[in-house]
One Martini backbone bead per residue (centre of mass of N, CA, C, O) as a GRO file, in nm:
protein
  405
    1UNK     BB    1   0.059   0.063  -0.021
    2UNK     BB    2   0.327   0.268   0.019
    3UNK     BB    3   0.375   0.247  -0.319
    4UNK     BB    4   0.030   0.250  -0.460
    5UNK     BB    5  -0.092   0.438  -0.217
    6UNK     BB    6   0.038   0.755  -0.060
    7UNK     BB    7  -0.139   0.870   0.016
    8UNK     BB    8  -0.351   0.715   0.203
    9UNK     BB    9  -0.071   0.589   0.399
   10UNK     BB   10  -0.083   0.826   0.593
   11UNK     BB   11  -0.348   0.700   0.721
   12UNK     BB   12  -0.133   0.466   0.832
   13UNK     BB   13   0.061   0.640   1.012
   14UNK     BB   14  -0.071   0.788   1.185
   15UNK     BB   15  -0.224   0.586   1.338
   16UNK     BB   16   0.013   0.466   1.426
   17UNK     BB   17   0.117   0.709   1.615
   18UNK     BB   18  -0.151   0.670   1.800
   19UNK     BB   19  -0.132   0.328   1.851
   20UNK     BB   20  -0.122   0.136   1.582
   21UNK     BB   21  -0.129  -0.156   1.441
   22UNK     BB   22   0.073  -0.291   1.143
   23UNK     BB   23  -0.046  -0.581   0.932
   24UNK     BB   24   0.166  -0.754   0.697
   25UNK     BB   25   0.020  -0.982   0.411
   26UNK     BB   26   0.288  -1.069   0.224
   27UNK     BB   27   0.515  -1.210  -0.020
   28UNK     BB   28   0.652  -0.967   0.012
   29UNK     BB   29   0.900  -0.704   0.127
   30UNK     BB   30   0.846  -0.379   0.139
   31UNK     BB   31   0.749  -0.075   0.236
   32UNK     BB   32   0.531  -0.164   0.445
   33UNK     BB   33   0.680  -0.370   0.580
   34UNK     BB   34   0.896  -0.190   0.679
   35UNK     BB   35   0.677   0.005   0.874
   36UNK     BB   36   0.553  -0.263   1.000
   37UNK     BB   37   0.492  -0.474   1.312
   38UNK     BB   38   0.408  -0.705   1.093
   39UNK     BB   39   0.517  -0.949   0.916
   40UNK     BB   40   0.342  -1.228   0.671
   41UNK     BB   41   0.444  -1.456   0.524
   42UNK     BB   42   0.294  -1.557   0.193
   43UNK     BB   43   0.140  -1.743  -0.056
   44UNK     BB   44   0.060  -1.712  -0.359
   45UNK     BB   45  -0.292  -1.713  -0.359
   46UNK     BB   46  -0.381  -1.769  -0.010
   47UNK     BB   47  -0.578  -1.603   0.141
   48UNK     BB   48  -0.829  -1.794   0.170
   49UNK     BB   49  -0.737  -1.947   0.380
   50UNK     BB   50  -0.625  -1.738   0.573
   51UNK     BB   51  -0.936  -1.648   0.650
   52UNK     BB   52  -1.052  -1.934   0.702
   53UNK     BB   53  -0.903  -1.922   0.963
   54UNK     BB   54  -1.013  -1.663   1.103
   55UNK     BB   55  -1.284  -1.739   1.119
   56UNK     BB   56  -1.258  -2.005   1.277
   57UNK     BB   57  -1.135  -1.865   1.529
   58UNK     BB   58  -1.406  -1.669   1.594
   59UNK     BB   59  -1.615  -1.933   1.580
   60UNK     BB   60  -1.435  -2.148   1.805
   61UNK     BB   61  -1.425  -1.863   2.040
   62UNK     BB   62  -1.660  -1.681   2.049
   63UNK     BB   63  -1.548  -1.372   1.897
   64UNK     BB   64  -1.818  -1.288   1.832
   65UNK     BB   65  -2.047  -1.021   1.786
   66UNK     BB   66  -2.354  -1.137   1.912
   67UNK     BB   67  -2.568  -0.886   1.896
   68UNK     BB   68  -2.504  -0.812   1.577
   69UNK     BB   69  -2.564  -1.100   1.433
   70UNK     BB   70  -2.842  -1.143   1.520
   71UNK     BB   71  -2.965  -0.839   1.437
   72UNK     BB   72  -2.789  -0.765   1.160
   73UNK     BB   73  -2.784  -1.067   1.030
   74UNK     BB   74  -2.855  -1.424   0.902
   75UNK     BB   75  -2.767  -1.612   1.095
   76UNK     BB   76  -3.066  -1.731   1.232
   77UNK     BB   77  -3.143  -1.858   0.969
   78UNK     BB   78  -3.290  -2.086   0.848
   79UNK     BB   79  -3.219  -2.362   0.629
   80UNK     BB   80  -3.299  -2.555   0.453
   81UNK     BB   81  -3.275  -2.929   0.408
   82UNK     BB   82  -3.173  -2.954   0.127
   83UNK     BB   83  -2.894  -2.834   0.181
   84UNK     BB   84  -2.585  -2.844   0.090
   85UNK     BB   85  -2.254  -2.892   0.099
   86UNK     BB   86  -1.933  -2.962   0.045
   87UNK     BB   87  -1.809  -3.210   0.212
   88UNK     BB   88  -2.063  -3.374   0.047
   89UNK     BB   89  -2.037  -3.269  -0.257
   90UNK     BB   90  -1.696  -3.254  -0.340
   91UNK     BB   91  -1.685  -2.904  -0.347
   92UNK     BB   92  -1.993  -2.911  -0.382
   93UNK     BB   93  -2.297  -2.773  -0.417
   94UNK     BB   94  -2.634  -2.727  -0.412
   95UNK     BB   95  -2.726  -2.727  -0.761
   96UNK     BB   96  -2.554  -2.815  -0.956
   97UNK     BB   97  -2.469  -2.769  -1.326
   98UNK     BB   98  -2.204  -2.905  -1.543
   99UNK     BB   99  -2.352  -2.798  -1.816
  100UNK     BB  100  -2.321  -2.489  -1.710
  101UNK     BB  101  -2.166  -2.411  -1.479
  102UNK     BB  102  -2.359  -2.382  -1.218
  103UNK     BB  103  -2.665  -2.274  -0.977
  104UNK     BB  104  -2.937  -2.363  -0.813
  105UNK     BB  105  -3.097  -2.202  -0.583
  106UNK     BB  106  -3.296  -2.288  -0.441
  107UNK     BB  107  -3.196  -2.453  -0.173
  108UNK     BB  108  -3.083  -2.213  -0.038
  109UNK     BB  109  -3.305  -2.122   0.154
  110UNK     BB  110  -3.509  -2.056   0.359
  111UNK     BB  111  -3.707  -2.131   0.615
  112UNK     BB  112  -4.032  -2.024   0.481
  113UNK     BB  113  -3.988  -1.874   0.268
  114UNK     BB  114  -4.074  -1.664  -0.020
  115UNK     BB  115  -3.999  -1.842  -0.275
  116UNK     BB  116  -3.724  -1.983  -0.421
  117UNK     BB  117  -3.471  -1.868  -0.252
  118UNK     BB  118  -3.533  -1.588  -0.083
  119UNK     BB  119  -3.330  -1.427   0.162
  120UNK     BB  120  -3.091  -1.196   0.366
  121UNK     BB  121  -3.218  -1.028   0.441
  122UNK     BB  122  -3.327  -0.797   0.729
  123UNK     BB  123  -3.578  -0.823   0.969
  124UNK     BB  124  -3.847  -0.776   1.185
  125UNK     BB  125  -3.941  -0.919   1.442
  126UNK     BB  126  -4.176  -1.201   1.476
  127UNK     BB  127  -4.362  -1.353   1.652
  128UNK     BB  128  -4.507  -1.708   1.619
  129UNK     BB  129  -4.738  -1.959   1.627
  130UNK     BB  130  -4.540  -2.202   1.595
  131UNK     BB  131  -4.448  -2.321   1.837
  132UNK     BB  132  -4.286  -2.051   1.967
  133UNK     BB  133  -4.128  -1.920   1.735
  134UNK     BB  134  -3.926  -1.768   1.528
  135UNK     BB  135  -3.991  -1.508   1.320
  136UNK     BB  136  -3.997  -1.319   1.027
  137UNK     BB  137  -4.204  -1.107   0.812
  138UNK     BB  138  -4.185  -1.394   0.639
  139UNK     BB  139  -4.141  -1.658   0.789
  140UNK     BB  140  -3.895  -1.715   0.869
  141UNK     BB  141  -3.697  -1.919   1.059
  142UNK     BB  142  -3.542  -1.858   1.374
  143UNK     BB  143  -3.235  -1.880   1.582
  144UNK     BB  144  -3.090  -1.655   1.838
  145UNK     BB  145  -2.915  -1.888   1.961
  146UNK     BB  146  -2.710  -2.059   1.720
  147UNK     BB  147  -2.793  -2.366   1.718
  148UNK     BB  148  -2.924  -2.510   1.504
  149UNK     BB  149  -2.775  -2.642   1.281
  150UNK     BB  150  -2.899  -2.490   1.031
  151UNK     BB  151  -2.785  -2.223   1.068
  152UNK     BB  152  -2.609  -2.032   0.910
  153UNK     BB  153  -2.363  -2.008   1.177
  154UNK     BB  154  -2.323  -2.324   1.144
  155UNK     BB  155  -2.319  -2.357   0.841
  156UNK     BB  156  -2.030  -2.161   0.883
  157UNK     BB  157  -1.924  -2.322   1.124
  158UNK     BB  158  -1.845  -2.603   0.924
  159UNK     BB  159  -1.708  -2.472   0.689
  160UNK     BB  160  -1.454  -2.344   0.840
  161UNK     BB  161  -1.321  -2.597   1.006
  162UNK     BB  162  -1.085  -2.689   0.797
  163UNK     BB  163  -0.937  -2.396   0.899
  164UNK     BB  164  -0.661  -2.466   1.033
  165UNK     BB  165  -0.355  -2.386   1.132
  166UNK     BB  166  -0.258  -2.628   0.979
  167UNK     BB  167  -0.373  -2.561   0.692
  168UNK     BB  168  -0.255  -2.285   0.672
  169UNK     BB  169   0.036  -2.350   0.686
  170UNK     BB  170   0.029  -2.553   0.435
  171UNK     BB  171  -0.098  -2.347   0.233
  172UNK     BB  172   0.045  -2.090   0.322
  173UNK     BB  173   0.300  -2.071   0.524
  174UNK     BB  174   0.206  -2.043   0.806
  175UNK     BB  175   0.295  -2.018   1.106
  176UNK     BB  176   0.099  -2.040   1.385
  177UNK     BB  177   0.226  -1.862   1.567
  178UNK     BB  178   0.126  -1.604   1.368
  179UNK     BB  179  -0.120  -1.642   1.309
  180UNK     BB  180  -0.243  -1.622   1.568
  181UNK     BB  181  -0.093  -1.344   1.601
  182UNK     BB  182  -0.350  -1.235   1.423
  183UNK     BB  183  -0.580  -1.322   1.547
  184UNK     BB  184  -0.563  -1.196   1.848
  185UNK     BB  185  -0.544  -0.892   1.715
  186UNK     BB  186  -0.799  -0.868   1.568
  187UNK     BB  187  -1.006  -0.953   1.785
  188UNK     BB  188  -0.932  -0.709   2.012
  189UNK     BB  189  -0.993  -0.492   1.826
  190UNK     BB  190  -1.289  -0.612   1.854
  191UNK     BB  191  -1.583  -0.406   1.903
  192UNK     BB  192  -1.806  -0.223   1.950
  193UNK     BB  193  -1.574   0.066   1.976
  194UNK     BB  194  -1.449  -0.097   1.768
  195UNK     BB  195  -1.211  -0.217   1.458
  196UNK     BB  196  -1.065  -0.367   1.219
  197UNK     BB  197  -0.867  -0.266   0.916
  198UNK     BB  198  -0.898  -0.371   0.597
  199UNK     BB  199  -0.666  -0.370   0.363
  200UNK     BB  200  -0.722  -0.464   0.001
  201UNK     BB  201  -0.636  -0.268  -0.290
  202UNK     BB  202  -0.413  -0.490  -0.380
  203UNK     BB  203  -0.488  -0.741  -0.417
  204UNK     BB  204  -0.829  -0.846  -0.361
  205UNK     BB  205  -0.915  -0.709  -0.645
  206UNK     BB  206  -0.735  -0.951  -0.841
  207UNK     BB  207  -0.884  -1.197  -0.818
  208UNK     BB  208  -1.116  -1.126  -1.064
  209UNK     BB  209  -1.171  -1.179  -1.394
  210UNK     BB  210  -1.414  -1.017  -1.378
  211UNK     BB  211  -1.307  -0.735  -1.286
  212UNK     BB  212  -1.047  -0.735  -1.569
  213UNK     BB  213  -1.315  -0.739  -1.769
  214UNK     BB  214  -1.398  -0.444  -1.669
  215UNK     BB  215  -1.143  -0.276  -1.738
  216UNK     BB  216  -1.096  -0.358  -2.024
  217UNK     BB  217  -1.357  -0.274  -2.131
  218UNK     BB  218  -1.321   0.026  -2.063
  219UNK     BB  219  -1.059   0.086  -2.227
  220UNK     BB  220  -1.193   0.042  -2.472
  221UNK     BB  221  -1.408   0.231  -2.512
  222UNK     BB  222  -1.193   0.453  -2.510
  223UNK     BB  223  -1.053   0.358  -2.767
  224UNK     BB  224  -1.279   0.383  -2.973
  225UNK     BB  225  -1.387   0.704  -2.910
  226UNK     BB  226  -1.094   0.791  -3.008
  227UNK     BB  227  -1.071   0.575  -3.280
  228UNK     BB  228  -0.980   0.302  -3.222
  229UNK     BB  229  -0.958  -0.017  -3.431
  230UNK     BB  230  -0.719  -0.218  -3.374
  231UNK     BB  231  -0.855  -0.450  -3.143
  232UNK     BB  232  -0.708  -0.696  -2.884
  233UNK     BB  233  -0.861  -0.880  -2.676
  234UNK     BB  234  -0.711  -1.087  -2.382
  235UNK     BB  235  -0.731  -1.372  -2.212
  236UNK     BB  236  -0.602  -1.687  -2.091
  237UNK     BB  237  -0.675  -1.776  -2.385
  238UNK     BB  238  -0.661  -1.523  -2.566
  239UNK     BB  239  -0.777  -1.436  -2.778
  240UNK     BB  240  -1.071  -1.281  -2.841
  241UNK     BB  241  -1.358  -1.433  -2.985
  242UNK     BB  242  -1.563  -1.561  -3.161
  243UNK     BB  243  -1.692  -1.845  -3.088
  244UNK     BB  244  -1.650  -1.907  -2.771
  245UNK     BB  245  -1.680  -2.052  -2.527
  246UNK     BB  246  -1.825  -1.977  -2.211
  247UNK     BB  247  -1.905  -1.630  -2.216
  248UNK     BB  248  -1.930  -1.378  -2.056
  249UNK     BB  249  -2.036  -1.072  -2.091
  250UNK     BB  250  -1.785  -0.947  -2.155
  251UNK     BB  251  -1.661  -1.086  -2.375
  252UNK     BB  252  -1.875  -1.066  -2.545
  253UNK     BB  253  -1.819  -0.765  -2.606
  254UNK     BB  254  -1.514  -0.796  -2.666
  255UNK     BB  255  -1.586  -0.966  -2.950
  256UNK     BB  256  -1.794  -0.755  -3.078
  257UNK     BB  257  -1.565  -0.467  -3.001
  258UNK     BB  258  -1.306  -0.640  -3.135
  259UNK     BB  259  -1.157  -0.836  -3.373
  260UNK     BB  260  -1.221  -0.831  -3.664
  261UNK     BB  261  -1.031  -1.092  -3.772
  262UNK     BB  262  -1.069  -1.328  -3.580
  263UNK     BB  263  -0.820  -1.411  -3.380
  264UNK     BB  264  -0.605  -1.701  -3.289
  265UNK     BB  265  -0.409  -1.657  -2.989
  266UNK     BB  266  -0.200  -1.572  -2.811
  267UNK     BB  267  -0.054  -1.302  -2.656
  268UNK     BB  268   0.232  -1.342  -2.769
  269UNK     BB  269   0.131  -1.385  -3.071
  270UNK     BB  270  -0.065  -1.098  -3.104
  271UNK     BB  271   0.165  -0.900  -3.036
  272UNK     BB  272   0.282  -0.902  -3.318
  273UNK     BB  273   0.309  -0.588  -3.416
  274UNK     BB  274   0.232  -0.425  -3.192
  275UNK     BB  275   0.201  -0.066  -3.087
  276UNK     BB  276   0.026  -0.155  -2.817
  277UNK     BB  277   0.013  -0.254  -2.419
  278UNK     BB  278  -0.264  -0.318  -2.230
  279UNK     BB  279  -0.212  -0.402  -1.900
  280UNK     BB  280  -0.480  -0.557  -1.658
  281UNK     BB  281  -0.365  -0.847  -1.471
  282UNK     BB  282  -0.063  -1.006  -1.467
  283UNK     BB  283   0.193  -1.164  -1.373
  284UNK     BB  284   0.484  -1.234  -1.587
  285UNK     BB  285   0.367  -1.278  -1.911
  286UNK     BB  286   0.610  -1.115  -2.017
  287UNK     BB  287   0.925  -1.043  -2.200
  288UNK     BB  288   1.123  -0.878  -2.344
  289UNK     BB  289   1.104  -1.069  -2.611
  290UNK     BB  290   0.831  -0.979  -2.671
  291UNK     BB  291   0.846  -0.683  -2.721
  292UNK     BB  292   1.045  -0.688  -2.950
  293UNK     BB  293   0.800  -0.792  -3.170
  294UNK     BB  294   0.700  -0.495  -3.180
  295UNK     BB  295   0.694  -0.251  -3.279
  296UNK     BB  296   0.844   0.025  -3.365
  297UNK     BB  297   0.760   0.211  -3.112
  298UNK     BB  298   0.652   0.122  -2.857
  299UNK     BB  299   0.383   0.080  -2.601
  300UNK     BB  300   0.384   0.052  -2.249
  301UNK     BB  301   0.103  -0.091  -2.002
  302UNK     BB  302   0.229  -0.242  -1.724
  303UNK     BB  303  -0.031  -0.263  -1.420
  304UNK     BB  304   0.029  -0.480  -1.282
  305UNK     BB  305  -0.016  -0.526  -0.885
  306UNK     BB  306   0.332  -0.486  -0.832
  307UNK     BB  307   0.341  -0.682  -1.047
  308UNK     BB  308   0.421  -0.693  -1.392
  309UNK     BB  309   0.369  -0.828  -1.682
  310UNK     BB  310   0.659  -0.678  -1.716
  311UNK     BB  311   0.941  -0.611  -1.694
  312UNK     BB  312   1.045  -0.285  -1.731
  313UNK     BB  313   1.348  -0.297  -1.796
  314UNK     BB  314   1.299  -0.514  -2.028
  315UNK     BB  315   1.107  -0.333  -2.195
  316UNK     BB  316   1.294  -0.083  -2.233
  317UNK     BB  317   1.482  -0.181  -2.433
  318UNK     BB  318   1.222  -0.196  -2.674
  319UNK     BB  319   1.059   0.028  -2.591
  320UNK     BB  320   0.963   0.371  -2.603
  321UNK     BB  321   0.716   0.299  -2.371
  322UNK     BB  322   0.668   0.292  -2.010
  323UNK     BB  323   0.437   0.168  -1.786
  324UNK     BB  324   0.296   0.177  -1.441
  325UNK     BB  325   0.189   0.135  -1.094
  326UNK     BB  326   0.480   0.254  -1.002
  327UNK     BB  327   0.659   0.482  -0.827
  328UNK     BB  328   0.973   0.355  -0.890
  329UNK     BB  329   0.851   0.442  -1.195
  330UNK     BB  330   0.782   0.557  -1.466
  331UNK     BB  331   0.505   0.647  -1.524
  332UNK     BB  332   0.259   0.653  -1.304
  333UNK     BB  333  -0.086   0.504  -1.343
  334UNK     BB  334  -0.300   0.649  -1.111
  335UNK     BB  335  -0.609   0.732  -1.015
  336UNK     BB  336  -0.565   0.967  -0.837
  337UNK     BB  337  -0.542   1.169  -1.104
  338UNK     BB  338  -0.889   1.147  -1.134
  339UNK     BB  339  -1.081   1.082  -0.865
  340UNK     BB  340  -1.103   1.384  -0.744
  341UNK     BB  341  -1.155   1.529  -0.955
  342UNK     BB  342  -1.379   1.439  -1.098
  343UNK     BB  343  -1.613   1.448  -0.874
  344UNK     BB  344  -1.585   1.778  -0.872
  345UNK     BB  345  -1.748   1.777  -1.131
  346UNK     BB  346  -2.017   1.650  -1.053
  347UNK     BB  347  -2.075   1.847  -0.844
  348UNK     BB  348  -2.056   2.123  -0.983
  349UNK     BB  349  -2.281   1.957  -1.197
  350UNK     BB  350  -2.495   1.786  -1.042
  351UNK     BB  351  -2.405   1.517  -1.149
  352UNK     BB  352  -2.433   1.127  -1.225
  353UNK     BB  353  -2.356   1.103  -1.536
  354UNK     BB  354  -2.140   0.928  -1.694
  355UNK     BB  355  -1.909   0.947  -1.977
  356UNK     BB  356  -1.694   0.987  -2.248
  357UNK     BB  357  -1.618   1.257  -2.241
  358UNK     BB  358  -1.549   1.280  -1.982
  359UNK     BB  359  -1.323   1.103  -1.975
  360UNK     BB  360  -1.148   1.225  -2.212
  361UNK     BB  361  -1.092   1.493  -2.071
  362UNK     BB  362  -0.958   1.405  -1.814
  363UNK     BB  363  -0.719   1.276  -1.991
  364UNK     BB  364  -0.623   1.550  -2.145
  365UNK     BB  365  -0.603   1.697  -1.856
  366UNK     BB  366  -0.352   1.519  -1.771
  367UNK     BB  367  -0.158   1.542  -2.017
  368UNK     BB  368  -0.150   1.888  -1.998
  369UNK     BB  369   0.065   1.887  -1.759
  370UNK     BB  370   0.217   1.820  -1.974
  371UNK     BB  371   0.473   1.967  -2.157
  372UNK     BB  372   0.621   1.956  -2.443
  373UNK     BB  373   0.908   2.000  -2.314
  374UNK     BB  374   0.857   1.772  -2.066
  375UNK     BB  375   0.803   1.538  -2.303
  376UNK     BB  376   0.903   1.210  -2.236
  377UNK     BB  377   0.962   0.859  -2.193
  378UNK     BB  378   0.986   0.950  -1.860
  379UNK     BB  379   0.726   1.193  -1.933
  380UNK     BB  380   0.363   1.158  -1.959
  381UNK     BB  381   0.297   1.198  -1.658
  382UNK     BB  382   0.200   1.335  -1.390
  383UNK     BB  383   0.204   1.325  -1.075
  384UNK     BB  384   0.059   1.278  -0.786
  385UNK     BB  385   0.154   1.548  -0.635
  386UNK     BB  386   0.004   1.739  -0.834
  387UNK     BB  387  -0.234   1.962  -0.730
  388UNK     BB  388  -0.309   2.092  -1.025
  389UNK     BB  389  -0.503   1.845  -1.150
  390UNK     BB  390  -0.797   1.837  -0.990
  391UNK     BB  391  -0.884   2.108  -1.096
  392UNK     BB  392  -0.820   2.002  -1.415
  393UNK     BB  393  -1.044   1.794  -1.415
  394UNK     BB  394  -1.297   1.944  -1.310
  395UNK     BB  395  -1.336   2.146  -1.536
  396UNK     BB  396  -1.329   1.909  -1.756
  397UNK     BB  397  -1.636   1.804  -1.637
  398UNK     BB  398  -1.789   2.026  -1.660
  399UNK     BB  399  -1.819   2.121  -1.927
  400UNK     BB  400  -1.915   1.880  -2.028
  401UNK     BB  401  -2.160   1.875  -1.848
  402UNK     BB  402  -2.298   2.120  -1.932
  403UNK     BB  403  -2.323   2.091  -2.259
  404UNK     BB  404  -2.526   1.849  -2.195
  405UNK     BB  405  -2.755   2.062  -2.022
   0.00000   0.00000   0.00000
């Protein structure tokens, strides 16, 4: 975070100064990892085993806030009687349909629901007449004291039990008491009157490749909107494009306005003679000697954080221009550039639809401060830390708005 965020990161050093503790769970040893008060090295891609050992350790220790989870989670509701879990399923829930590779949520519902599927909203409690038992508005069946084998609470503790420190070791590579004493360091900071705090923005939002297909797809947007012709968006399995099977929404978005040529190939195979490449997705995708099949003077912009598509230094070998997300190297493409000044505009225009011009307004507004004079392969982005940029894409985005009032 203190590489990737500085901005924010300065109120994780506040807090610090005023006697909170810091607790780093990174595969890497950062610049965070260095003012931290401890570090918790952890093997790559394994966050849910260590959350799922978190959670175990919470429910089977009854250190839940039980007033709050009862009163405003769907914790005591029961659970239809159809309902399996993972367990008992080898791995999957009931309802699953192999051939569309989906769950059909029927079974899912709460006893008493009305409806297929029921929901998990919470209502207010009215006591029930069928045995004086708890029922909720809808007629949902609830054990508030979150005993009944069924009840959401219970089948989310058998559902997490299987998260022991020890399967976490094995799982995580984090031995039993570092865990553990994150685990006592989280809970005992819990309750009533405060919470730990979980930053999440660097790590766990690059979990879901649906995430990463609907950045792509915004970016295909603007550089549509902007007139770029031969576009061809790629995910795991190399260029997207038409005729693919099982495409969810945003993939069939990208094969219906990218590749017009319907290519099929691997990234670094599509890559060949390519003028620009905009990653959004994973690390160490490509090497230096990929860049070099690019056209001459290409441009790359390797974002995925903190370790980037392609080494950097690697890449400026064959690229006339490199930019990463990362503050240690040039050319730093960070949101904080955007988006106080953008909403600053929606606020002084009144307005709540972004389009696309205004999107468009606000990066050529981020572009013209740098002056032709000061424009070089290793600055084509203003700072961070230019205080001018908030104002001038402010301005840039109320004109817009303004426009089409």
């Amino acid at each position: 975070m203190a590489e990737c965020h500085p901005v924010g990161f300065q109120w994780v050093m506040e807090a610090k100064a005023r006697g909170a503790k810091v607790i780093h769970i990174d595969p890497r040893f950062t610049r965070t990892s260095a003012v931290a008060d401890q570090h918790v090295p952890i093997r790559v891609g394994s966050d849910i085993a260590f959350l799922g050992g978190v959670v175990n350790h919470i429910l089977s220790n009854d250190l839940d806030f039980r007033e709050y989870v009862v009163a405003y989670t769907n914790a005591a509701n029961i659970v239809g009687e159809d309902f399996v879990d993972t367990e008992d399923l080898d791995g999957l829930f009931s309802g699953y349909d192999p051939d569309t590779a989906s769950y059909d949520r029927t079974t899912w519902g709460f006893e008493g629901a009305t409806g297929a599927e029921g929901s998990s909203d919470q209502h207010d409690l009215v006591e029930g007449d069928q045995g004086g038992g708890h029922f909720d508005a809808r007629g949902v069946q609830r054990d508030p004291t979150l005993q009944d084998p069924r009840c959401v609470f219970q089948v989310l503790k058998r559902h997490y039990a299987r998260y022991t420190p020890e399967v976490v070791q094995q799982v995580c590579g984090v031995p039993p008491e570092q865990f553990l004493a994150v685990c006592e360091a989280v809970t005992a900071n819990s309750g009533r009157e405060r919470t730990t705090a979980w930053v999440y923005s660097v790590g766990w939002t690059h979990h879901s490749t649906g995430v990463q297909y609907i950045r792509g797809s915004a970016i295909i947007q603007l550089l549509l909107a902007q007139g770029a012709t031969k576009i061809i968006g790629c995910g795991r399995g190399g260029a997207v494009h038409s005729g693919q099977k099982d495409m969810d929404q945003f993939r069939s978005w990208i094969a219906e306005h990218t590749n017009g040529s319907n290519l099929v190939g691997s990234l670094k195979e599509v890559l060949v003679g390519a003028d620009v490449f905009i990653g959004v997705s994973a690390p160490n995708l490509l090497t230096g000697e990929d860049i070099a099949t690019m056209a001459e003077d290409a441009i790359v912009f390797a974002l995925a954080n903190p370790v980037s598509e392609v080494d950097p230094v690697e890449a400026s070998k064959h690229a006339a221009v490199v930019a990463t997300g990362r503050s240690d190297y040039p050319n730093q493409i960070n949101n904080v550039l955007v988006f106080p000044g953008f909403f600053r505009g929606l606020l002084d225009a009144g307005v709540s639809d972004i389009t696309n011009d205004m999107l468009i307004a606000a990066a050529q507004a981020i572009a013209d401060k740098v002056l032709p004079e000061q424009l070089n392969a290793s600055y084509i982005v203003p700072s961070v830390f230019d205080v001018t940029v908030a104002p001038a894409v402010a301005a840039a985005v109320l004109a817009k708005a303004t426009a089409r009032q």
